[in-house]
C-alpha angles and dihedrals in degrees: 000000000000130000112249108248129241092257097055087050087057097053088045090058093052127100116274086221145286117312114239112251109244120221110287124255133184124238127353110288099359113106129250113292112230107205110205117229120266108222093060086051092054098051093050091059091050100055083042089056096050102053093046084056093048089054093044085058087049098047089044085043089052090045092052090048094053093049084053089054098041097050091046090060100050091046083054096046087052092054093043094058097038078056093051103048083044102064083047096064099040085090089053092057089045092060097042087052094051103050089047091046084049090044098049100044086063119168125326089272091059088242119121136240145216086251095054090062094040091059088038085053089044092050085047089057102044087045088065099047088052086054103036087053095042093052087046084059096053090050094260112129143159115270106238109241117139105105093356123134100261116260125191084209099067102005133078111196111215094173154002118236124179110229155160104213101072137028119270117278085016115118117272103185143355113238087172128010114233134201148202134207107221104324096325107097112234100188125010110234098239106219145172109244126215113249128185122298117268111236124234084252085055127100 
């Protein structure tokens, strides 16, 4: 049986090879990390983003659509209440046309009479009954002052009287008639309140 020699002892000490390398992994324990590929990601937001763009066009172009809407009913609403208060105040025009054109015709002799004014006051009257009744129907109304307990809210005061025909801080007297549509004052009635008697020791 023969020794084995030195150069067999030296083979015997040499690596038996390089060890395969194994799949990579992240850290240890945690499993192996796929990376999708970017081309397909990329892909994926730009057809996101386009429809996101295509449904903000549609919602600007709904939005447009319904101001368009909007503004042409309120322009036909308008017409049709400036149409409507029109066609009440025709009749106020009428009768103002007729007691001039009877006024004006006077007698035979072109002078005029004390009939002719009387029917020219009459028209007059009768002109403001159409349009006060047109515009009531409408909400407009007087606001109520003469003898009324003075309020800021409806009332101008123009002036202080003393009187004894009314209380203190009531209205004495209209010097304007004002008016409110509904329950928003339109004009403010611009009156002379009642103040306290002055004394006989007084100026």
């Amino acid at each position: 049986m023969t020794e084995p020699t030195d150069k067999q002892n030296d083979r015997d000490d040499e690596p038996q090879g390089e060890p395969q390398a194994g799949p990579k992994t992240g850290a240890i324990g945690e499993p192996p990390t796929e990376i999708p590929p970017c081309d397909a990601e990329i892909t994926r937001l730009r057809e996101e983003c386009a429809q996101l763009e295509l449904k903000l066009q549609r919602a600007l172009a709904d939005t447009q659509n319904i101001r368009r809407r909007q503004q042409k009913e309120l322009e036909e609403g308008r017409r049709r209440t400036l149409e409507g208060l029109t066609q009440e105040l025709l009749p106020v025009l009428d009768t103002f046309a007729l007691a001039l054109q009877a006024y004006d015709g006077g007698g035979d002799d072109g002078q005029q009479k004390a009939g002719d004014t009387d029917a020219l006051v009459e028209g007059v009257r009768m002109v403001r009954t159409l349009l006060t009744g047109a515009l009531e129907r409408h909400g407009l109304s007087e606001i109520p002052a003469l003898g009324q307990p003075f309020d800021p809210a409806r009332h101008e005061a123009l002036g202080v009287e003393p009187s004894d025909a009314v209380e203190d801080n009531h209205v004495l007297r209209v010097v304007q008639t004002g008016y409110q549509l509904g329950d928003h004052v339109v004009r403010h009635s611009k009156v002379i309140v009642a103040g306290p008697k002055q004394s006989e020791g007084d100026d």
